[in-house]
N, C-alpha and C positions, 0 to 999 in steps of 0.2 A: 093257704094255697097248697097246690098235692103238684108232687113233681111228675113226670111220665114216667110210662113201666108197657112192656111189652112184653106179651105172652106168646108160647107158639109149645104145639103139643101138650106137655103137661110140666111144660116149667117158666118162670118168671120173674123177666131182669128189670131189674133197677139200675139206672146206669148213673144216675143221679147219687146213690148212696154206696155205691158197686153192691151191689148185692142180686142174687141168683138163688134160686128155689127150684125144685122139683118138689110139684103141690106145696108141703108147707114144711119143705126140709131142708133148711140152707147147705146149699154147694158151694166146696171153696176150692177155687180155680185160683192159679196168679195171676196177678195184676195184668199183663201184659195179653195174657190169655183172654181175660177178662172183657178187656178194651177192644182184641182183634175179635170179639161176641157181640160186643154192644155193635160196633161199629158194621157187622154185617147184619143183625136184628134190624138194626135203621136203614136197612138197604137190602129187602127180600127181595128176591128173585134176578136180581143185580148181576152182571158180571160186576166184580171187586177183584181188581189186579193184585197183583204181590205188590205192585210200584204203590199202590194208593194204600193199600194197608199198609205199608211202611212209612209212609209221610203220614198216613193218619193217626196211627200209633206210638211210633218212635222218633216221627221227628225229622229233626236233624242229629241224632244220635246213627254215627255211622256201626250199623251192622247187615250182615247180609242176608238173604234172602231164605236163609235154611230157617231164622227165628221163627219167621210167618209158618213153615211147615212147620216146625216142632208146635207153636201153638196152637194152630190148626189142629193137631194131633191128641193134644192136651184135651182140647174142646170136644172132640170126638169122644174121646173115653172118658169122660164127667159128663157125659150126655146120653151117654151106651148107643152114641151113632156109628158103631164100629163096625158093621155090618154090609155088605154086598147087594145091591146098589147102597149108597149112603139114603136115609131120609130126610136130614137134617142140611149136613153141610156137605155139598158136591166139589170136588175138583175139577175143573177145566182143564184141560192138557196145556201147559206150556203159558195159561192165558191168567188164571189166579183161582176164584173162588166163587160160588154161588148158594146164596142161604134158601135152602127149597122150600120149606117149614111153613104152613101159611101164621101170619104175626099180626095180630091182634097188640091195638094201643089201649092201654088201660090206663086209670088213674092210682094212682097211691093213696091209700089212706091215711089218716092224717093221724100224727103221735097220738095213742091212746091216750084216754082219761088226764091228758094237760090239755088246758084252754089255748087258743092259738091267733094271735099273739094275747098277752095279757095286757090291757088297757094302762094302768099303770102300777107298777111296782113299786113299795113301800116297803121299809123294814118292817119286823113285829117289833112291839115296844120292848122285847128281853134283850135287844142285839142293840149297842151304841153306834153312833156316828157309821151307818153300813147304806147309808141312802147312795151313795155314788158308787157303789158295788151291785147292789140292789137293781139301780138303771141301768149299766153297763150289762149287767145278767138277762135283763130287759130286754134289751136293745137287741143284744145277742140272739135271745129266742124268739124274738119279732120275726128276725132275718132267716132265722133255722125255717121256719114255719112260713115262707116263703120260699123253699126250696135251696137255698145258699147252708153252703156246709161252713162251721164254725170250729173253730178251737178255743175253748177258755183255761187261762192256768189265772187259778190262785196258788199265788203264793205272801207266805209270812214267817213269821218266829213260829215257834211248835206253843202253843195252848192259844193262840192269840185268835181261834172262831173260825176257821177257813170252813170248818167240816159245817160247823154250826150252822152258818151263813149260808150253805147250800143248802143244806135241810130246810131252813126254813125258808127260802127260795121256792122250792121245789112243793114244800108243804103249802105254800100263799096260791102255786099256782093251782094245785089243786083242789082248793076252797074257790077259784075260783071259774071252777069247770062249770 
């Protein structure tokens, strides 16, 4: 399964993975920044208040109304919307924001050259007792490749296969492309 992604002019967010491109040149914006992006991408031509981007964004995290301008800001010059009239991202006077950009829904491609999900996972015969790691690694990338973000830690004693274990993880899934 491939998460959504929206394009508009000549660049392309993931909101799903945070990730943003101009063509095929990752832009690193912060996080906050990032979110007040997604959050008007999914809502072109929209008035978007300062009041809704701050409940969308931050929450119940009390801060005030200058953040939304400073990232607004931010987003302009990592987009080189800095220019008179805006094309991208317009201010409304007094009222909040409005994304002009026409935006396009696209799909994500799916993790190169690894299988998605792998059917089942198996130790190789070099790796002892690693079948319950093996699944949980499994299980794990089933759920990546339906669009859910994952965190895996291995951990062990130092020589005891962590590295091992992934390699050959990683190496099964690829025999199994």
């Amino acid at each position: 399964m491939t998460a959504p992604q929206w394009s508009f002019e000549h660049f392309c967010i993931d909101p799903t993975n945070a990730r943003l491109w101009q063509g095929t040149e990752p832009l690193v914006v912060p996080p906050k920044a990032f979110d007040v992006l997604a959050y008007l991408v999914t809502h072109p031509d929209c008035l978007v208040t300062k009041g809704g981007l701050l409940d969308a964004v931050w929450g119940q995290t009390a801060v005030s109304d200058a953040v939304v301008r400073v990232a607004v800001g931010t987003l302009r010059k990592a987009l080189g919307d800095t220019g008179h009239p805006p094309r991208i991202i317009v201010t409304v006077p007094r009222r909040g924001y409005r994304f002009l950009a026409p935006v396009t829904l696209v799909r994500a491609p799916t993790v190169a050259s690894l299988p998605c999900p792998p059917s089942r996972v198996t130790s190789p015969p070099l790796l002892v007792a690693r079948e319950e790691v093996f699944q949980r690694l499994g299980t794990a990338w089933a759920q990546v490749c339906q669009g859910q973000r994952q965190v895996i830690g291995i951990t062990g004693e130092a020589g005891i296969g962590k590295t091992a274990v992934v390699d050959a993880f990683l190496a099964q899934l690829r025999t199994e492309a």
